[in-house]
C-alpha positions as CSV (number, residue, x, y, z in Angstrom):
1,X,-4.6,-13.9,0.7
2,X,-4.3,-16.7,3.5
3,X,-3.3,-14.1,6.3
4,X,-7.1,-13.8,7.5
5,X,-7.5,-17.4,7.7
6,X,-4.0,-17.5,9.7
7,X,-5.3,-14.7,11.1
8,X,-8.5,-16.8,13.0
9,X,-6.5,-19.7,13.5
10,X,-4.2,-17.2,15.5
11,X,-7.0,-16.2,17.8
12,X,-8.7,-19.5,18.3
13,X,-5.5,-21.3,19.0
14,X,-4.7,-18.7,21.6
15,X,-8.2,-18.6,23.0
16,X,-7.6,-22.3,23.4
17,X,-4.3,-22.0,24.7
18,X,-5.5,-19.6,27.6
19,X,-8.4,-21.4,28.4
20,X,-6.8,-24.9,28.7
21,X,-4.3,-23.1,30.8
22,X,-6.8,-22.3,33.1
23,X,-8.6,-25.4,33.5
24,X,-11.7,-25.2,31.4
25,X,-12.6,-28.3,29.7
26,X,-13.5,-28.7,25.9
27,X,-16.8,-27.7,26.0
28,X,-15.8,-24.3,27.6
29,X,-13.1,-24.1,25.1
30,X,-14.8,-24.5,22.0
31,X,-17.6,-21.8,23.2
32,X,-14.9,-18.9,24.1
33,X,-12.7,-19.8,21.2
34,X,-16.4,-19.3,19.1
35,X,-17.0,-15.9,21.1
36,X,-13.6,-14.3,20.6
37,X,-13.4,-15.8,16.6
38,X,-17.0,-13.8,16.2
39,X,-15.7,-11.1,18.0
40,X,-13.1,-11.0,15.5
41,X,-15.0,-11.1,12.4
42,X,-16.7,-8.2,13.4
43,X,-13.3,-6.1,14.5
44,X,-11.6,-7.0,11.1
45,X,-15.1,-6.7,9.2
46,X,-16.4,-9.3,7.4
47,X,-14.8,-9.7,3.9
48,X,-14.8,-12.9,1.4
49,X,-11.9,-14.3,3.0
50,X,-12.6,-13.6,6.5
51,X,-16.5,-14.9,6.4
52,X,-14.5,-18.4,4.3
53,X,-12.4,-18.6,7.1
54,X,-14.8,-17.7,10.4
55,X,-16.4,-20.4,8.9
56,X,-14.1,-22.8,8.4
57,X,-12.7,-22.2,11.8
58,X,-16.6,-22.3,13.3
59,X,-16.8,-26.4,11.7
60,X,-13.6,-27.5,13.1
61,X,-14.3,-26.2,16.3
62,X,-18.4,-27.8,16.4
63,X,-16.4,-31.1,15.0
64,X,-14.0,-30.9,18.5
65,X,-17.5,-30.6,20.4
66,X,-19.1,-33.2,19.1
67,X,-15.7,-35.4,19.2
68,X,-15.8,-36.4,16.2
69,X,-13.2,-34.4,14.2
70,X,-13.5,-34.6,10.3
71,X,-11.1,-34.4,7.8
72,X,-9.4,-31.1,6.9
73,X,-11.2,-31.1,3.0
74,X,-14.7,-32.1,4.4
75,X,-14.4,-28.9,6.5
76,X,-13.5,-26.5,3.5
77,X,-16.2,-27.9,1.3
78,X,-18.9,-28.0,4.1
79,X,-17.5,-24.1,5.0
80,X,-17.5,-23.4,1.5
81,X,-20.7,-24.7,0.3
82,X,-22.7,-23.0,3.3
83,X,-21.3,-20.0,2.4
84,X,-22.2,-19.9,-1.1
85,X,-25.9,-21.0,-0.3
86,X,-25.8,-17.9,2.3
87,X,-24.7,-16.1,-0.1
88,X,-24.4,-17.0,-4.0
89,X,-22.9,-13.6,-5.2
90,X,-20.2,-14.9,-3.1
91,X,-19.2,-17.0,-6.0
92,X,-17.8,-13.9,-8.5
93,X,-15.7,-12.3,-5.7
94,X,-11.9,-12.7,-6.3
95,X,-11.2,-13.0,-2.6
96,X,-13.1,-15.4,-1.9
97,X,-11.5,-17.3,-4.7
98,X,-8.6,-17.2,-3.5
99,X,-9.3,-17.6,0.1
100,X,-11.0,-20.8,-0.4
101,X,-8.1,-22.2,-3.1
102,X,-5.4,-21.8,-1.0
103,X,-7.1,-23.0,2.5
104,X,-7.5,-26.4,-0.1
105,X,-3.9,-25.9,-1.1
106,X,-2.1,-25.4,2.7
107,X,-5.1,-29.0,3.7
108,X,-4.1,-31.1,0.2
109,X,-1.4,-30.3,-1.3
110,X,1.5,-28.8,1.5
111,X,1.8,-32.1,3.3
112,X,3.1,-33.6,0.5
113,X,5.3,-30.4,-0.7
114,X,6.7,-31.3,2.9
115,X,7.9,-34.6,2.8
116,X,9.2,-33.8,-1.2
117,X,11.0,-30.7,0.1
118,X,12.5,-32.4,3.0
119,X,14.7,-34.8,0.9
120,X,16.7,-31.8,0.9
121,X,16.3,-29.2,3.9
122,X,15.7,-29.9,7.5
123,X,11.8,-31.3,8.3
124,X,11.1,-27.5,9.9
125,X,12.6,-25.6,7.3
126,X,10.5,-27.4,4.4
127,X,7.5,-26.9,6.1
128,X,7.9,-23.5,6.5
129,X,8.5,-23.3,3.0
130,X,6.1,-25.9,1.8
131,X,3.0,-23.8,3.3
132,X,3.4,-20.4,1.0
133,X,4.4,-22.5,-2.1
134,X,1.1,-24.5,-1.9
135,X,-0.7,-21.2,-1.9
136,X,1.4,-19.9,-4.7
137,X,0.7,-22.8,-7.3
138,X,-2.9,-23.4,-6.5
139,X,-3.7,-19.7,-6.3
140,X,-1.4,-18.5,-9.2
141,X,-3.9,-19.6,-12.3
142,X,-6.8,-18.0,-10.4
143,X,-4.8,-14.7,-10.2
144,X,-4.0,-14.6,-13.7
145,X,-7.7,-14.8,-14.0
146,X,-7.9,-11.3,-13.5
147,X,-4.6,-9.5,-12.8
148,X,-2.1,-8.4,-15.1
149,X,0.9,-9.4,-13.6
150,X,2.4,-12.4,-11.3
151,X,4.7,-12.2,-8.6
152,X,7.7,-13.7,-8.8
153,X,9.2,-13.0,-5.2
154,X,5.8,-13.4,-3.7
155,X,7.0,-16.8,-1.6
156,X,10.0,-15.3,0.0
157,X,8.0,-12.2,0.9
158,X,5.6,-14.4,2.5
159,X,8.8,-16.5,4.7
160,X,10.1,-13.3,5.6
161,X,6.5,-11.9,6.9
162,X,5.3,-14.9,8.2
163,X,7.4,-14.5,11.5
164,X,5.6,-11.4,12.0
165,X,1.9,-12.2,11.8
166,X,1.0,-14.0,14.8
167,X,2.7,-11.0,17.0
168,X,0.5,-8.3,15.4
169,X,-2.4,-10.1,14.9
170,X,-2.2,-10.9,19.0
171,X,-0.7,-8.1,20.4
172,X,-3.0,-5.4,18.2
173,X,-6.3,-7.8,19.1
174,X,-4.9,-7.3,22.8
175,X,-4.7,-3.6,22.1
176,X,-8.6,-3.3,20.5
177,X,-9.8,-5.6,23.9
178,X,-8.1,-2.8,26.2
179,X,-9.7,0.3,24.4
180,X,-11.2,1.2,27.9
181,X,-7.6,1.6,29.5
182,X,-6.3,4.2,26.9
183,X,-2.4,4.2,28.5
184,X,-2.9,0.1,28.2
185,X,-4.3,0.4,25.2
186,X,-2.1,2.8,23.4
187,X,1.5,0.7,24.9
188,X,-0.3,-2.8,23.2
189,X,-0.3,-0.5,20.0
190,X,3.0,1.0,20.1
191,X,4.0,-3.0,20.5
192,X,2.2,-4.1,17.3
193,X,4.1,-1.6,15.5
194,X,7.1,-3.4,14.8
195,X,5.9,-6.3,13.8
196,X,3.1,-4.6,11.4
197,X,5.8,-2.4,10.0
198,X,7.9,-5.8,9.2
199,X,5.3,-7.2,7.2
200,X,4.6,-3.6,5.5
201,X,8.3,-2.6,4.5
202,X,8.8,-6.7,3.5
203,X,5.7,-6.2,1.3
204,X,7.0,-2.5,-0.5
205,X,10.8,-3.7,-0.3
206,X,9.9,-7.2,-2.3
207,X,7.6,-5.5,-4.7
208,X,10.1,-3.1,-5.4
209,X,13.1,-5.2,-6.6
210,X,13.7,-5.9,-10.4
211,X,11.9,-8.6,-12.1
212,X,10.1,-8.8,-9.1
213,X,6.5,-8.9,-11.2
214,X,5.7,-10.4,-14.5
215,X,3.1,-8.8,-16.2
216,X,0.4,-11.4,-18.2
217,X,-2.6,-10.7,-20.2
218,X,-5.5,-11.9,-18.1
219,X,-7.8,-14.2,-19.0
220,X,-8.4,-17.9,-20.0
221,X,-5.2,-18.5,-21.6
222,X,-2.9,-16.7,-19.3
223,X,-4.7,-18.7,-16.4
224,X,-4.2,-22.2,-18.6
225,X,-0.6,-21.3,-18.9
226,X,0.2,-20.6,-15.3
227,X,-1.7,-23.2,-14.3
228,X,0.6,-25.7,-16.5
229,X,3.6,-24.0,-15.0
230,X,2.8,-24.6,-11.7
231,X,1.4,-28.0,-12.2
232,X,4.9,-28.8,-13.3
233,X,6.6,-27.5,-9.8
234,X,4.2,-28.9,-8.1
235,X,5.5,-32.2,-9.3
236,X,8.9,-31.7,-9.1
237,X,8.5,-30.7,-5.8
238,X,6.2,-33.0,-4.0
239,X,6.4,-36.6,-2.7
240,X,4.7,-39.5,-4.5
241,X,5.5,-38.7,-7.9
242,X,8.8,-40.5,-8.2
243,X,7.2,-43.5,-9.2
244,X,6.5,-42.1,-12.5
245,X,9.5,-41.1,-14.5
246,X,7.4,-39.7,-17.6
247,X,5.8,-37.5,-15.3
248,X,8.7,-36.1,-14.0
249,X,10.4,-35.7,-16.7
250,X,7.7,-34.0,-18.7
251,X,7.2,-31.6,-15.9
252,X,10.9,-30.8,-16.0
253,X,10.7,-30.1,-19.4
254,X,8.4,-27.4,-18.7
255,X,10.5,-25.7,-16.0
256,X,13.0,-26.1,-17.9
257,X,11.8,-24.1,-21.1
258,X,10.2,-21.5,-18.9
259,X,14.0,-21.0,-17.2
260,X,15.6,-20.3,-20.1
261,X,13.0,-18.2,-21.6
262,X,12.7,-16.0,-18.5
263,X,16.6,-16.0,-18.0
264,X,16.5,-14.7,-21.5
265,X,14.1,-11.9,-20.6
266,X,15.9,-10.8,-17.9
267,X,19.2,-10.7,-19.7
268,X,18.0,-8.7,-22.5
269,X,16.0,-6.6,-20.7
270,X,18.4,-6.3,-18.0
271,X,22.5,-6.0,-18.6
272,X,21.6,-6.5,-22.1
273,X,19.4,-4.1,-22.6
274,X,21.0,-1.4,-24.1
275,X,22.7,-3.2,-26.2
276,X,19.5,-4.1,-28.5
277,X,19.4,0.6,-28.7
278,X,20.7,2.6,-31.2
279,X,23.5,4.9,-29.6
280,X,23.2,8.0,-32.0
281,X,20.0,9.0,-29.9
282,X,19.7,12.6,-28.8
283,X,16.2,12.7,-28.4
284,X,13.9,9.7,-27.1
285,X,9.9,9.7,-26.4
286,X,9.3,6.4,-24.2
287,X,6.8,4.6,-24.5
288,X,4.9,4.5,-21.6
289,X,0.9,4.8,-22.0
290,X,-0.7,7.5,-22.2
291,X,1.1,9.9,-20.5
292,X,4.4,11.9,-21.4
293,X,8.4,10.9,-20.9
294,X,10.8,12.2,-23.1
295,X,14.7,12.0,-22.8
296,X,17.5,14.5,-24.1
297,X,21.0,13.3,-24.2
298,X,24.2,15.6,-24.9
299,X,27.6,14.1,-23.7
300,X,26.1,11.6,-21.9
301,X,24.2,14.5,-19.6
302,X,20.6,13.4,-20.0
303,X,17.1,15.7,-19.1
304,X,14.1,13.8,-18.6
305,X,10.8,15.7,-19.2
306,X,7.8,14.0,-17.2
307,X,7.6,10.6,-16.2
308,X,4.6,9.3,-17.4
309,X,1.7,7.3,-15.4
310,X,3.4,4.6,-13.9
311,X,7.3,3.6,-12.8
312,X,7.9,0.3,-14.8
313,X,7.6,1.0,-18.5
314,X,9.9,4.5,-17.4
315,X,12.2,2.2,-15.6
316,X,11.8,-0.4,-18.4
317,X,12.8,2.3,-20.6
318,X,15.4,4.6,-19.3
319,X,17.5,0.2,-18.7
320,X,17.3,-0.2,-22.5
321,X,18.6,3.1,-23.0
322,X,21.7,2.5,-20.6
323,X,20.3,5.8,-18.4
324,X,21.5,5.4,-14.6
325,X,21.1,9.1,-13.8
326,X,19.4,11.7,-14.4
327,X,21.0,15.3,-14.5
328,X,17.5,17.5,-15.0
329,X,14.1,16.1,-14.4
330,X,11.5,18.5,-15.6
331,X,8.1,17.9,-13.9
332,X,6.3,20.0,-16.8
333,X,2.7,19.8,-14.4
334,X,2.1,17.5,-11.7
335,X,-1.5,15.5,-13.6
336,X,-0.8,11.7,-12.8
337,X,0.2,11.0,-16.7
338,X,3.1,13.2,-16.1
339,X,4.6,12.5,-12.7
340,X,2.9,8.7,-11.7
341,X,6.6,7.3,-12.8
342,X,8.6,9.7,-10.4
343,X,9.4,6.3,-8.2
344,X,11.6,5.3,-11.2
345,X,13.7,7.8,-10.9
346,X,13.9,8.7,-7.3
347,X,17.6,9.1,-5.9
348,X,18.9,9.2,-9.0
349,X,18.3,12.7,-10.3
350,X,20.4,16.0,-9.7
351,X,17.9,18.7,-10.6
352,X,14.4,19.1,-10.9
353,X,12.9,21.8,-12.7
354,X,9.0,21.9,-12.0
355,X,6.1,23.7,-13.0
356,X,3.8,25.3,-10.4
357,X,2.4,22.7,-7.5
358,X,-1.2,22.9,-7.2
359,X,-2.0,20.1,-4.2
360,X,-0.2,19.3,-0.8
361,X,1.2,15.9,-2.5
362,X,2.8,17.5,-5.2
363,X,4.7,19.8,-2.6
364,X,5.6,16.1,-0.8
365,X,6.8,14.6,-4.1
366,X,9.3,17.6,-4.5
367,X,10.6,17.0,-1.0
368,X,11.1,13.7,-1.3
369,X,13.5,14.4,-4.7
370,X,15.2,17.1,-2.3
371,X,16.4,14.4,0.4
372,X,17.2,12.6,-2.3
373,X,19.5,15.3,-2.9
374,X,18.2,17.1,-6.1
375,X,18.1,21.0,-6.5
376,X,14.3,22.0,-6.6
377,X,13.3,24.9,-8.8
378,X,10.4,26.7,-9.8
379,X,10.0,27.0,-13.4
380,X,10.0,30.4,-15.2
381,X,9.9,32.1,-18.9
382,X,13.8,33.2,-19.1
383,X,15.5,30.6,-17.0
384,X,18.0,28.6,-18.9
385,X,21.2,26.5,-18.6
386,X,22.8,23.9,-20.1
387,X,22.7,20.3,-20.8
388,X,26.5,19.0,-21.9
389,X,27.6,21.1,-24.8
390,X,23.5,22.0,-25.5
391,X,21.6,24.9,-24.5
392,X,18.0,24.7,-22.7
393,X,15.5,27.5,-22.0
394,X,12.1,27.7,-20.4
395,X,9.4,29.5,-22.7
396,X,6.6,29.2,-20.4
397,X,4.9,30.0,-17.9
398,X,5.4,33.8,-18.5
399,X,4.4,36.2,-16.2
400,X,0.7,37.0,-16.8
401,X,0.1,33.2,-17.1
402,X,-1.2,33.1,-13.4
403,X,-5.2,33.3,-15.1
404,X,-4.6,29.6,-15.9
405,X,-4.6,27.2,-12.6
406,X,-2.0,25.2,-12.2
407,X,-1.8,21.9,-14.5
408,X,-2.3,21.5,-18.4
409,X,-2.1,25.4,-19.2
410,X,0.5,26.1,-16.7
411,X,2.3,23.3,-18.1
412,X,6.7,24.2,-18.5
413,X,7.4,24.4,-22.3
414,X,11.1,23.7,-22.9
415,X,13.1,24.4,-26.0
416,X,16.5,22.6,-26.7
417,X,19.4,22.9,-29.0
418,X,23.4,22.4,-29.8
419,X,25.7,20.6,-28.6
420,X,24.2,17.9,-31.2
421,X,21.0,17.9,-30.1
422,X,18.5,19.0,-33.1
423,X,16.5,21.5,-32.2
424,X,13.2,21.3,-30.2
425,X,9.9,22.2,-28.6
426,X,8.3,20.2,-25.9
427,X,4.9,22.0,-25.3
428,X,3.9,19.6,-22.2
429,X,0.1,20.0,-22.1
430,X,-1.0,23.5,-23.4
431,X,-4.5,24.0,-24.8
432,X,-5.0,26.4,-27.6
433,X,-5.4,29.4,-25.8
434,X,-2.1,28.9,-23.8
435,X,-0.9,28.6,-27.0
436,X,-1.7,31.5,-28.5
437,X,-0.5,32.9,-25.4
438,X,2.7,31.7,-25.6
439,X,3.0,32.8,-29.1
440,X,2.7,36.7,-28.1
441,X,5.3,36.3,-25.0
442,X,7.5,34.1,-26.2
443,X,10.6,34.3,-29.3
444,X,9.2,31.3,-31.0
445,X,11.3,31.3,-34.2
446,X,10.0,28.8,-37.0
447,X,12.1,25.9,-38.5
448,X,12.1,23.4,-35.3
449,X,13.6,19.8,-36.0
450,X,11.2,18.3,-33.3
451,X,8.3,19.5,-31.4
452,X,6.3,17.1,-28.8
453,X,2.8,17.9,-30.1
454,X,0.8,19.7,-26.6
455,X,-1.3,16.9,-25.0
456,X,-0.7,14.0,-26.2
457,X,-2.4,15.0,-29.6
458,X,-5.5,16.5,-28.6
459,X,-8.1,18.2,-30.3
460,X,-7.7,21.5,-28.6
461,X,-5.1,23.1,-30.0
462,X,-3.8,26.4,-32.0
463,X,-2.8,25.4,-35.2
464,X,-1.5,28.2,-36.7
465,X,1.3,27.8,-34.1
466,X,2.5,24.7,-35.7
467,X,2.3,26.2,-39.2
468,X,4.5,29.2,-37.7
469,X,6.9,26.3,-36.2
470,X,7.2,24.1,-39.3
471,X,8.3,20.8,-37.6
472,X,10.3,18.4,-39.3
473,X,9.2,15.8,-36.6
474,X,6.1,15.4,-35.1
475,X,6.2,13.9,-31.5
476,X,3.0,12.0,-30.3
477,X,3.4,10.6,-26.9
478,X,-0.2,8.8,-26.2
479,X,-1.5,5.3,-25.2
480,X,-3.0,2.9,-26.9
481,X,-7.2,2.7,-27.2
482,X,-7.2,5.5,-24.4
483,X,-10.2,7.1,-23.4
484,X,-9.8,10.3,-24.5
485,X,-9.4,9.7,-28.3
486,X,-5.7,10.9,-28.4
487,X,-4.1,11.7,-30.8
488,X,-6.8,13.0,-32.5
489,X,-7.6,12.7,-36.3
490,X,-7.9,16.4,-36.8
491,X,-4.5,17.4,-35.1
492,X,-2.5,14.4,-36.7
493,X,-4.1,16.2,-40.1
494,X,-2.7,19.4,-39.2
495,X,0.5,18.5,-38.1
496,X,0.9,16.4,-41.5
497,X,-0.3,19.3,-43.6
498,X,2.9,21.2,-42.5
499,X,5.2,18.7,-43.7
500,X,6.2,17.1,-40.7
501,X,7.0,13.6,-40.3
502,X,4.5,12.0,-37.7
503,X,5.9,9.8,-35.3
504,X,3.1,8.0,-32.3
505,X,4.5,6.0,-29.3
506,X,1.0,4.0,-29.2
507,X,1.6,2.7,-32.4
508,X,5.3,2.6,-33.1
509,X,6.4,2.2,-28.9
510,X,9.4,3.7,-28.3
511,X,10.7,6.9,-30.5
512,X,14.3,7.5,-31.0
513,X,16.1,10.5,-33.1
514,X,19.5,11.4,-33.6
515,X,21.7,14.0,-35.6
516,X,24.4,12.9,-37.7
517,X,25.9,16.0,-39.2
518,X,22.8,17.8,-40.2
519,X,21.1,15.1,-41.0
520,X,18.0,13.4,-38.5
521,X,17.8,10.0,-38.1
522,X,14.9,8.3,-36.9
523,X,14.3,5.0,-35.1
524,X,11.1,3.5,-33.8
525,X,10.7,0.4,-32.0
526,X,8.1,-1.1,-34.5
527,X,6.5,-0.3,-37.2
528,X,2.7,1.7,-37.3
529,X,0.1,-0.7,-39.0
């Protein structure tokens, strides 16, 4: 959020720079540093924070030509309160939000992060820390505004990236400004690489470490919250508050409680995780939105079928279970509520049984498990193996089933059993008439423990199948207030009319079931309303 404003002080100061270096005087100065900054705007495009910025940089540089330089919060005011009357809508963009809140933090508030961080690092060192930090506190309440999650490593990505940014920004401007020399043009390029790709693979590496996000609920009170939180570092950290004792010892309070209660977090959803689980599980449906993940466990050889919509409530999940790896990953279909969460799981999975690809990407997600190391295999009816001391077979897709496309109807419906795993029917997505389908092809015989109701609970279904199956447990794996309705009244009926014992991940979050001797026992991780 502050690299565009870097960004323009990047070019001006090197416009400067070069044309100090060749004698021109200030006047000259200030009107190519003005040309090349315009010339920028238009190269980058014009967004929020670039327009606050061009701007801001525009002032400064009129205040140098008329000699009489103004303070740095006069000019973010002035730049700020032009734009706005240029432009009123201005006002409800996020960007420029946060452009404008943290070109005030870096003006007011990092000089005296400086001098309070020096008492204990080298003058250069807390300035180079100082500057991201002000951005970080000032901008965080406005964040948690609207996001639904804070970054928690987002300073130290910015100190590792910061290095970086002048050497693209220059050296790909110097590129764009050589476009009529292609063989100049395209070395300048190949040069900005390295540097772009820092700042890229700092930005993905950060985001992917644990704990590296918090997620919030946006909004007024999340904002008023952060905002306290940060208030409190702010004082800790900077100069001049010293002088007042209840201050800083309030503040500290705060940090203080906010440690321990995120150190708690951490711990117990961390190395502590699984020991808040059950551990006579053999079946588990995460919760994780609307979208499917289910576990199977026998002899500590786990199968994961689908991975949901996202990779942190599957990672969030699979660390409270005490999974590490997984032996078979079945990708039932590749539709985003099944596969989004592959990320979670990547490198850690020894086969992948998948149902058949239908786009280019899902061709490049079953690559990517293969350098990983995985055996890829298309799914068929007939294929089976084993799972510890249970058994697995595929039921579907059957030959014939080619009419359907691939996705919901081609969807790989697994059935498991033994080796104390009770005995079960995952029907991935089917509609009714794969259903009914699968009912002709496949040796369906009644009397399963558990069967993952076909997507996610949805009206369209054959439900004479489920009389013919007679579940003693009902799996529902949808999200909560979805859009689609799921799981629908008129299925949950159904499946209730047969006796079975309804169990719903959006209302009781995650779904755990076990065999002791021949007897299933059920654990959810809260109870439905």
């Amino acid at each position: 959020m502050t690299f565009s404003g870097a960004n323009c002080a990047i070019v001006v100061g090197a416009v400067f720079w070069l044309a100090a270096l060749c004698g021109a005087g200030r006047v000259t100065r200030v009107v190519a540093a003005a040309v090349a900054l315009a010339g920028f705007v238009v190269l980058v495009t014009p967004e929020p924070s670039v327009i606050r910025a061009a701007v801001m940089a525009g002032v400064a540089m009129l205040s140098l030509l008329l000699g009489r330089p103004s303070a740095g919060a006069g000019m973010l005011a002035l730049s700020a309160s032009g734009i706005l009357i240029a432009d009123p809508w201005l006002a409800s963009t996020a960007g420029f939000a946060l452009s404008v809140a943290a070109s005030g933090a870096l003006i007011m508030l990092s000089p005296s992060l400086t001098r309070g961080i020096a008492r204990w690092m080298p003058q250069p060192l807390a300035l180079a820390i100082a500057v991201p930090t002000a951005a970080q506190l000032v901008c965080g309440p406005v964040i948690a505004l609207f996001a639904e999650q804070q970054s928690l490593v987002g300073l130290a990505a910015n100190l590792l990236a910061a290095p970086a940014a002048p050497l693209a920004t220059v050296i790909g401007l110097l590129a764009c400004l050589a476009a009529p020399v292609p063989l100049l043009a395209d070395l300048l390029a190949a040069s900005a690489w390295l540097p772009a790709a820092w700042i890229a693979h700092t930005a993905g590496i950060t985001a992917r470490l644990p704990f590296a996000q918090v997620a919030v609920v946006p909004g007024v009170a999340s904002a008023a919250l952060v905002g306290v939180v940060s208030a409190a570092a702010g004082v800790i950290l900077a100069d001049g508050f010293r002088t007042l004792p209840i201050v800083r010892a309030a503040s500290a309070s705060v940090l203080a409680v906010v440690l321990a209660l995120g150190g708690a977090h951490v711990a117990l959803t961390g190395p502590l995780a699984s020991a808040t689980s059950p551990d006579g599980w053999s079946i588990a449906a995460c919760d994780v939105g609307q979208g499917d993940a289910l576990l199977v466990r026998a002899d500590n050889r786990i199968a994961l079928i689908d991975t949901g919509p996202e990779p942190e409530p599957l990672a969030a999940c699979l660390r409270s279970l005490g999974v590490e790896h997984i032996d078979l990953l079945v990708l039932t279909h590749f539709d985003l509520d099944h596969v989004g969460g592959v990320e979670a799981v990547q490198g850690r999975v020894g086969e992948v049984l998948h149902g058949p690809p239908g786009e280019s990407g899902d061709e490049r997600m079953l690559r990517r498990f293969a350098d990983g190391g995985a055996t890829i295999t298309l799914a068929g009816a007939g294929m089976q193996g084993e799972l510890g001391a249970a058994s697995w077979q595929v039921l579907w897709p059957q030959r014939g089933s080619e009419v359907f496309p691939p996705g919901n109807d081609q969807s790989v419906v697994v059935e498991v059993h033994g080796g104390g795993v009770p005995r079960a029917l995952f029907l991935g997505d089917l509609s009714a008439e794969a259903q009914r389908m699968l009912v002709r092809t496949a040796p369906l015989r009644g009397d399963y423990a558990v069967v993952k109701v076909a997507h996610h609970g949805s009206g369209d279904q054959d439900f004479p199948l489920y009389q013919d199956l007679r579940p003693v447990i009902a799996l529902f794996s949808a999200g909560v207030d979805n859009d689609y309705g799921h799981p629908r009244v008129e299925t949950l009926s159904s499946l209730e009319a047969t006796g079975a014992r309804v169990l719903r991940t959006d209302q009781q979050g995650r779904l755990l079931v076990g065999l002791d001797g021949d007897e299933l026992q059920l654990w959810t991780e809260r109870q439905p309303p």
